[in-house]
C-alpha positions in Angstrom: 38.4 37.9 30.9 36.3 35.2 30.7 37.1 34.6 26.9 40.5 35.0 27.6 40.3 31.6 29.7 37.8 29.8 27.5 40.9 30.5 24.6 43.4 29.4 27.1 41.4 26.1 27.8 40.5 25.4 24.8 43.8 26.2 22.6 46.4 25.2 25.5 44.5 23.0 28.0 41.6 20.5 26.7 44.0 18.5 24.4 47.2 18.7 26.1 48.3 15.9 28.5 49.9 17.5 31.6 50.9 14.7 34.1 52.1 17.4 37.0 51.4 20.4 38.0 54.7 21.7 36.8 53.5 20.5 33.4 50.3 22.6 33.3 52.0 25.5 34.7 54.6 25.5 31.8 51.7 25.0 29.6 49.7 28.3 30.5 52.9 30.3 30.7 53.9 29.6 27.0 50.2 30.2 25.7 50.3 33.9 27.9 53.6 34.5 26.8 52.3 34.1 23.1 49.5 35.4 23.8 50.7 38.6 24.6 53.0 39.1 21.6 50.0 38.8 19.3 47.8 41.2 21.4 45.9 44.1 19.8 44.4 46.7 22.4 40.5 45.8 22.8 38.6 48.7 21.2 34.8 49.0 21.9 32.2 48.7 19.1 29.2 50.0 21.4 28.7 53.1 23.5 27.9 52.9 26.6 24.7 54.2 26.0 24.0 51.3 23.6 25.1 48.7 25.9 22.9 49.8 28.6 19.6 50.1 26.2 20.6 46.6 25.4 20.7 45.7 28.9 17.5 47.3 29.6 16.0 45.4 26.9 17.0 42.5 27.9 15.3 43.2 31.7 12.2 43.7 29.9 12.6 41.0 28.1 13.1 38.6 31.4 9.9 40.5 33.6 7.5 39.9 30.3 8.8 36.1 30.0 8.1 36.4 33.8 4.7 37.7 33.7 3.6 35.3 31.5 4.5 32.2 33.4 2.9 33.6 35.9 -0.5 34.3 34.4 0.2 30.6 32.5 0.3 29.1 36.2 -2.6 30.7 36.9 -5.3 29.7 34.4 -3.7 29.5 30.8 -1.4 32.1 28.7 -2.9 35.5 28.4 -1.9 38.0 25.6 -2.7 41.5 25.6 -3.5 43.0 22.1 0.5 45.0 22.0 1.8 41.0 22.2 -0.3 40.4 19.3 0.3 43.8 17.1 4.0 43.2 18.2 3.6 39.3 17.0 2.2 38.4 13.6 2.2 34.7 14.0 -0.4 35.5 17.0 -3.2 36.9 15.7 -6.1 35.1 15.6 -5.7 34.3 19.3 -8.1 34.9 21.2 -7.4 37.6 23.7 -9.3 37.2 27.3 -9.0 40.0 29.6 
C-alpha cells in the first residue's frame, strides 16, 4: 500500500498544479483508473518462512547495535571474540572482558 501512494505522489501529485480540491480529486481518479488497467496480480518472491528469518535477523541485529551502545555508554566499546571471528576488519582489537 504504501508504494502504491508513494507512485501516486510521485507520478500524479508532486508535479502537477491542482488549484482546488476538485482538481486533485480528478487527478488521483485518472492515475487509479490507469492504474488499474495496467495492474498485474502481486505474486510473492519469499516464503513466509523466509520473511520471518529475515525479520528475526533484523531483531538481532537492533538488540546487538543495542548492547553495544550500551556497554559504549558505559566505559568504551566492548567486542567479544564472535564480533571479531565474525568481523575481519576487527581483529587486532583488543578484547577486555
Amino acid at each position: 500500500m504504501e508504494r502504491f501512494f508513494g507512485l501516486l505522489t510521485e507520478k500524479a501529485l508532486k508535479r502537477g498544479l491542482h488549484t482546488s480540491i476538485p482538481e486533485l480529486r480528478r487527478a488521483i481518479l485518472d492515475y487509479v483508473e490507469v492504474h488499474n488497467e495496467r495492474s498485474k496480480p502481486l505474486v510473492w518472491s519469499k516464503s513466509a518462512d523466509a520473511i520471518l528469518e529475515s525479520v528475526r535477523r533484523f531483531g538481532q541485529r537492533t538488540m546487538d547495535v543495542s548492547r553495544r551502545r550500551a556497554a559504549s555508554a558505559s566505559g568504551g566499546w566492548r567486542f567479544t571474540v564472535e564480533d571479531i571471528r565474525k568481523k575481519p576488519r576487527l581483529q587486532g582489537l583488543v578484547v577486555r572482558y
